[in-house]
C-alpha positions as CSV (number, residue, x, y, z in Angstrom):
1,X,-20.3,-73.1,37.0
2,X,-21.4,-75.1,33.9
3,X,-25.2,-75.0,33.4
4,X,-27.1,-78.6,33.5
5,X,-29.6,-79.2,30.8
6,X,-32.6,-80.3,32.1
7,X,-35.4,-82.3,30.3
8,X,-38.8,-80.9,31.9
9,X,-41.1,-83.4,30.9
10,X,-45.1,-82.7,30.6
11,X,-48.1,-83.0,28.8
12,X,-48.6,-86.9,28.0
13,X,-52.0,-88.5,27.1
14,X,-53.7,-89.2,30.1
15,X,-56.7,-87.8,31.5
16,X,-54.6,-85.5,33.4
17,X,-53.2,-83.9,30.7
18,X,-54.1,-80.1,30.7
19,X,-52.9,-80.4,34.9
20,X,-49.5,-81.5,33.3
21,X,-49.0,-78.8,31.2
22,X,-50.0,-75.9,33.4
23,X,-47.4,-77.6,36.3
24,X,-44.9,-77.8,33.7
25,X,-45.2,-74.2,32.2
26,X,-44.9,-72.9,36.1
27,X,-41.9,-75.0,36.4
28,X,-40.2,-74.0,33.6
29,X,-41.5,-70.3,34.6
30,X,-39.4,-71.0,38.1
31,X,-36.5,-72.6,37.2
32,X,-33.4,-70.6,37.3
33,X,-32.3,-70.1,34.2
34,X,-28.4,-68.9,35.5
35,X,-28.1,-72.6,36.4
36,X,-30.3,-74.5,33.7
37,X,-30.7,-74.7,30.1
38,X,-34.3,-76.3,29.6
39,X,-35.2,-78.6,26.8
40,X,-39.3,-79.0,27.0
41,X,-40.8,-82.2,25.8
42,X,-44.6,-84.0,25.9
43,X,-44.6,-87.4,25.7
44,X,-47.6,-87.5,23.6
45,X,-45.3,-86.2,20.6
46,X,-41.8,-86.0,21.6
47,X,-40.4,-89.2,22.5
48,X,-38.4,-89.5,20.0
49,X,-36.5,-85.8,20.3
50,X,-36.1,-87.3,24.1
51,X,-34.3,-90.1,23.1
52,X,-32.2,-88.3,20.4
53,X,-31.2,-85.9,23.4
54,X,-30.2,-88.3,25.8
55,X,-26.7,-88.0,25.9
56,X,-26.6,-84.5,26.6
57,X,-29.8,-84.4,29.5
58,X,-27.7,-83.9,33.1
59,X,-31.9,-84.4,34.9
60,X,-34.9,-84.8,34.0
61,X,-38.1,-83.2,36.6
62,X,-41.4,-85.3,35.3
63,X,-44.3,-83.0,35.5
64,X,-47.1,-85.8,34.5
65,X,-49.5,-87.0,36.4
66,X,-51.8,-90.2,35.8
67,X,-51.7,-92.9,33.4
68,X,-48.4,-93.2,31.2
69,X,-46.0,-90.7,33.5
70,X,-46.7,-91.1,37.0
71,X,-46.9,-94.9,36.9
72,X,-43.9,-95.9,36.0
73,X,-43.4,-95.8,32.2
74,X,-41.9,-92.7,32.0
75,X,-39.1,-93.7,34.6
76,X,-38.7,-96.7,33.0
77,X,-37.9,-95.0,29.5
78,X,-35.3,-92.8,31.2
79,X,-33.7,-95.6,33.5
80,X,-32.8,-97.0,29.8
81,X,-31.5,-93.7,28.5
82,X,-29.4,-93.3,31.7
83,X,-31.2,-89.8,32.7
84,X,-31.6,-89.2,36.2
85,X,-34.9,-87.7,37.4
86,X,-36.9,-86.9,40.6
87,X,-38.7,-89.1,42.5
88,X,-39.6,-92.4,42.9
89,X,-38.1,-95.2,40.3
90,X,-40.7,-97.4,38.4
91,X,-41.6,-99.6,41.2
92,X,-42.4,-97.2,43.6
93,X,-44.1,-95.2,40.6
94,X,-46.3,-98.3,39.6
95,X,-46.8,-99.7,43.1
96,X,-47.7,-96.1,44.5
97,X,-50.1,-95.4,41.4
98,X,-52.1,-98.8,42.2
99,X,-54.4,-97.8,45.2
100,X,-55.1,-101.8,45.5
101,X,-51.5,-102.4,45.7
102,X,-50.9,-99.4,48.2
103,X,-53.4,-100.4,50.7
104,X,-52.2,-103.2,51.0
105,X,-48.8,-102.2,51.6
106,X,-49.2,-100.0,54.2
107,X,-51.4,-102.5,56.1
108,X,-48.0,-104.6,55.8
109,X,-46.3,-101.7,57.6
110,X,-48.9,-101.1,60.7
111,X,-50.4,-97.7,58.8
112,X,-54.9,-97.8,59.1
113,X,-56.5,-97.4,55.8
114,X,-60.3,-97.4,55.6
115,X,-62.0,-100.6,54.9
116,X,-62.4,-101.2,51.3
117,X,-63.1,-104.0,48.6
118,X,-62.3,-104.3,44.9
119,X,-64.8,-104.8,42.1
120,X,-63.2,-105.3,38.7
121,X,-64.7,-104.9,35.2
122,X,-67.2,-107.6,34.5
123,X,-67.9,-108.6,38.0
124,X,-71.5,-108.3,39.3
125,X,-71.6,-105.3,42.1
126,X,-73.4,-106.8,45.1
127,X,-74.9,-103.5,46.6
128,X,-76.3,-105.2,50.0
129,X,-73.6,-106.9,50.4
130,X,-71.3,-104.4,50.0
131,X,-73.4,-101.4,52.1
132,X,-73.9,-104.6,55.2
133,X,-70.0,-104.5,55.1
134,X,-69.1,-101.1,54.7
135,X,-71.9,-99.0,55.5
136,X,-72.7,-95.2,54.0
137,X,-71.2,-93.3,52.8
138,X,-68.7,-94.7,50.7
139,X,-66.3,-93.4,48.5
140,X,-65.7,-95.1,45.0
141,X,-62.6,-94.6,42.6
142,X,-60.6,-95.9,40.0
143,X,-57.4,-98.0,41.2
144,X,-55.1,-96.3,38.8
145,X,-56.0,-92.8,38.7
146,X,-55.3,-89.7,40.2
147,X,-56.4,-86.4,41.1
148,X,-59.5,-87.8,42.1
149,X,-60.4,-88.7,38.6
150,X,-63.3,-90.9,38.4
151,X,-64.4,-90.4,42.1
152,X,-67.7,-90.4,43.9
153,X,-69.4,-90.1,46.9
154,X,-72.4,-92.9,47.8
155,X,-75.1,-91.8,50.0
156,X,-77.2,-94.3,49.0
157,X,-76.8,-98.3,48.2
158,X,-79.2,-97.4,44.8
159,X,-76.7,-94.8,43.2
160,X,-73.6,-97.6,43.8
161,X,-73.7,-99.6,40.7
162,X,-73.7,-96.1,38.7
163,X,-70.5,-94.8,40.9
164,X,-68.5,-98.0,39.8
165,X,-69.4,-98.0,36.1
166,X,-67.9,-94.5,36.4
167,X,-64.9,-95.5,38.2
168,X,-64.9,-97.8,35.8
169,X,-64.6,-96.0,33.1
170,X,-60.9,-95.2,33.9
171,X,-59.5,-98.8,34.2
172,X,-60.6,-102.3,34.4
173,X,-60.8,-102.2,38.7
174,X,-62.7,-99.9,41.0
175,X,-62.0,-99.6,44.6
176,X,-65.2,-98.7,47.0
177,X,-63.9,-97.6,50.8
178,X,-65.7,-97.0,53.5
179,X,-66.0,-93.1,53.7
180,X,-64.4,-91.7,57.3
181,X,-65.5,-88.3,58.1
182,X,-63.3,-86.4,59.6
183,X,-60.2,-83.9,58.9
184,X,-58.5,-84.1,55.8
185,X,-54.7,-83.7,56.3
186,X,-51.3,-84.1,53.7
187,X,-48.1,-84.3,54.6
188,X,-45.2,-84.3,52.2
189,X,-41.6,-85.9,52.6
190,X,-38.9,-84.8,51.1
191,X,-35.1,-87.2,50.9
192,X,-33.7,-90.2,49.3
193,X,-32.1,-91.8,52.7
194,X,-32.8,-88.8,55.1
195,X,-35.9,-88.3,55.1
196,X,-37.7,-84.8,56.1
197,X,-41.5,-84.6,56.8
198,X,-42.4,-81.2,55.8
199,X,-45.7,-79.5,57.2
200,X,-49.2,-80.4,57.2
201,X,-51.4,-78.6,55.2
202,X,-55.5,-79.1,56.4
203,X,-57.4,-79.1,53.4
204,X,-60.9,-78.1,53.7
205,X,-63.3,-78.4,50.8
206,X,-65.4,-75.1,49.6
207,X,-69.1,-75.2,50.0
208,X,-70.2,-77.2,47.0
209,X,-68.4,-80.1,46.6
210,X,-68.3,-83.2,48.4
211,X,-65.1,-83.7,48.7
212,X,-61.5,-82.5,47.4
213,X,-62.3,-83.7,43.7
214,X,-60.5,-82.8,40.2
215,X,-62.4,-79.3,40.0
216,X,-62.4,-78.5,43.9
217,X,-58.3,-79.1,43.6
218,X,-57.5,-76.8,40.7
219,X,-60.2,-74.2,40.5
220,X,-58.7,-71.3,42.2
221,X,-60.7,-70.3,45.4
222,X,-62.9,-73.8,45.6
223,X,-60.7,-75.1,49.0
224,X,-59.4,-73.6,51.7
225,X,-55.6,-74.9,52.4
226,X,-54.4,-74.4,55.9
227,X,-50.2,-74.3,56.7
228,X,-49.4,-75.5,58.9
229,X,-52.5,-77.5,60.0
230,X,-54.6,-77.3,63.4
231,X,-53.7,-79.6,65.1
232,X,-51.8,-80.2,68.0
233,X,-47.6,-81.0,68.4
234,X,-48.6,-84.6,69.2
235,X,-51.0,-85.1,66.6
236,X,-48.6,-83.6,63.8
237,X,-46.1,-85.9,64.7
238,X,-48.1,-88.6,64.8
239,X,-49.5,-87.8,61.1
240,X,-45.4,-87.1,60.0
241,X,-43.8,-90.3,61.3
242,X,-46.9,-91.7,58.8
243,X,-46.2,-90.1,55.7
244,X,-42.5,-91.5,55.7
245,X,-43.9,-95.0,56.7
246,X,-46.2,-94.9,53.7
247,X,-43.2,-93.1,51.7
248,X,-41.0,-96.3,52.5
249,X,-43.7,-99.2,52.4
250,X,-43.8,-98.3,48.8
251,X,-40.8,-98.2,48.2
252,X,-40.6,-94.2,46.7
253,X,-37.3,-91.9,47.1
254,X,-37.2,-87.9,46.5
255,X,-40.3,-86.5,47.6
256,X,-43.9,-88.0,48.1
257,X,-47.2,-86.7,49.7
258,X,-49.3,-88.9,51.6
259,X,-53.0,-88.2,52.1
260,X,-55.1,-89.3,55.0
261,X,-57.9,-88.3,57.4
262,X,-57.8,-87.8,60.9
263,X,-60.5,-89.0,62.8
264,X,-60.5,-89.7,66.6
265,X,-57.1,-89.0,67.0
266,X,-55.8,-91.6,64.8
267,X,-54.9,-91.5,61.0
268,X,-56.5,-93.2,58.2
269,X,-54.3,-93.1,55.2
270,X,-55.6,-92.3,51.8
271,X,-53.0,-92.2,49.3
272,X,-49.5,-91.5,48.3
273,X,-48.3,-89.2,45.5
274,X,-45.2,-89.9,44.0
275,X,-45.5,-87.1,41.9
276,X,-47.4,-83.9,43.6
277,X,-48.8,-80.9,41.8
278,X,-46.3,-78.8,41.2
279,X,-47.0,-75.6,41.0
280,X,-46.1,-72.7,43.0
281,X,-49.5,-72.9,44.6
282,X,-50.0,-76.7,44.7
283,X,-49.8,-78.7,48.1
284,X,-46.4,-79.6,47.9
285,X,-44.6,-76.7,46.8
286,X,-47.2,-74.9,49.7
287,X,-45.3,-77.2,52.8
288,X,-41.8,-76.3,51.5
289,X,-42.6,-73.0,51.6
290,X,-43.5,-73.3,55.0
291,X,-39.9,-75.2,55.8
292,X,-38.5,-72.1,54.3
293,X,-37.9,-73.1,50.7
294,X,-39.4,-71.3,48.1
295,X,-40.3,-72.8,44.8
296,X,-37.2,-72.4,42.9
297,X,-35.0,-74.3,45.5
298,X,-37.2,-76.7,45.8
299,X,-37.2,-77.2,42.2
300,X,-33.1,-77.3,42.7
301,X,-33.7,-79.9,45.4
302,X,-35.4,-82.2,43.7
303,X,-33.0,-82.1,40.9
304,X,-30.0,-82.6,43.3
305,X,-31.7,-85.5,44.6
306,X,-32.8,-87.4,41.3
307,X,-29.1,-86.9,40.7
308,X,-27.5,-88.4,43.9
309,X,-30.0,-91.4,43.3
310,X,-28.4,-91.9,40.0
311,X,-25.0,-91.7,41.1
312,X,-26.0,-94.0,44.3
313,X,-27.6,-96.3,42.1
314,X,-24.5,-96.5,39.3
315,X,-22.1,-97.1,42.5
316,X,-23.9,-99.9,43.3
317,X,-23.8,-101.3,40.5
């Protein structure tokens, strides 16, 4: 069987830029190399190699997360080089990678999301206000970031105007939520039409941090990851059916994790990611392990599927 040449794309210039490049080295590692020839690029210097190779890329897997990869630019770029890739397309890429946007998209489709308002650069931050209509804690980020980039927990309405200057700091709006206590859960889904919800993983933050921040995710050791999570049938059904509501209210395809807390037997939901961590250890890869594929078929999974979209996508048209 002929090889396919693949385009592993990481690196880029966003905040999240070292994440990228550790993801895409493991992917590269993982990748069978019977079946692919790999050609490595970083958008922060190789665009133009990228665009010189076009013609002979069968896929593309985009390792990037953040700014400038996961939001849609990237997908954009290779929707007009004709290379197929993995995951969602640049609307579900830029609609996922707007928490504003999200939110209020999933309320469109019945899903609970914690109640929240929008400050935006240049915009007095009423604190009383705010605290009378949320209460404490609350939870403060940037719209357009990820990997909790720019997050903070409030305890106190005095330390709020400092937690949106920070948020701040990564784009012109912050988001302030209330904060629900409860059990942090994240399902991923993997399809374009057929959808599959793979396990739960329970994520539980180590002593020390707050929450399940940028060093509490990738230092190895800081949080405990629990696969399949404890909770009961009904319950993990419940959260499931959710994360393939969420995966189609904005509009993603391939594979997505949703994020959410469960709290009185109901399911507020955080976030989607249209683009997970991907290494072997990473959330995702972690729940298809648990369905029974290992990290390398995965890998051929989400390959087969960027391709099919393609070919779905060029039938249609």
């Amino acid at each position: 069987m002929k090889k396919k040449t693949i385009a592993l794309i990481s690196g880029g210039i966003s905040s999240e830029r070292e994440v990228s490049l550790n993801s895409g080295k493991q992917v590269y590692d993982a990748l069978n190399k019977d079946r692919y020839d790999i050609l490595t690029y970083d958008p922060k210097t190789d665009i133009p190699r990228l665009v010189s190779d076009a013609d002979r890329i069968d896929c593309a897997l985009i390792i990037l997360h953040g700014p400038y990869g996961e939001d849609g630019t990237v997908q954009g770029l290779l929707d007009l080089l004709d290379i197929p890739y993995q995951g969602a397309g640049v609307l579900g890429s830029a609609v996922a990678m707007n928490k504003m946007l999200s939110k209020q998209l999933y309320e469109s489709a019945g899903l609970t999301v914690p109640p929240y308002v929008v400050v935006r650069r240049g915009e007095s931050v009423r604190e009383n206000r705010i605290v009378s209509q949320l209460g404490l804690p609350l939870v403060v980020k940037p719209v357009e970031t990820g990997s909790s980039v720019g997050m903070s927990i409030v305890l106190e309405e005095s330390s709020l105007a400092a937690a949106v200057e920070k948020a701040l700091e990564f784009g012109a709006t912050a988001m302030i939520e209330a904060h629900i206590s409860g059990t942090e859960i994240t399902c991923g889904v993997l399809g374009n039409q057929d959808l599959e919800a793979l396990p739960l993983i329970e994520i539980i933050p180590g002593e020390g941090y707050a929450f399940f921040d940028y060093d509490a995710k990738y230092q190895p050791g800081a949080t405990q990851e629990i696969c399949p999570a404890r909770i009961d049938t009904r319950l993990t059904l419940k959260a499931q059916a959710y994360a393939v509501e969420a995966h189609k209210a904005l509009y993603c395809q391939g594979y997505s994790r949703t994020d959410m807390i469960l709290k009185d037997d109901d399911f507020y939901i955080l976030e989607t990611n249209t683009i997970p961590g991907m290494t072997a250890t990473s959330l995702f890869p972690q729940s298809a392990k648990a369905a029974g594929m290992s990290f390398d078929q995965l890998l051929d999974r989400l390959i087969e599927l960027g391709m099919e979209a393609r070919r779905r996508q060029t039938t249609r048209g």
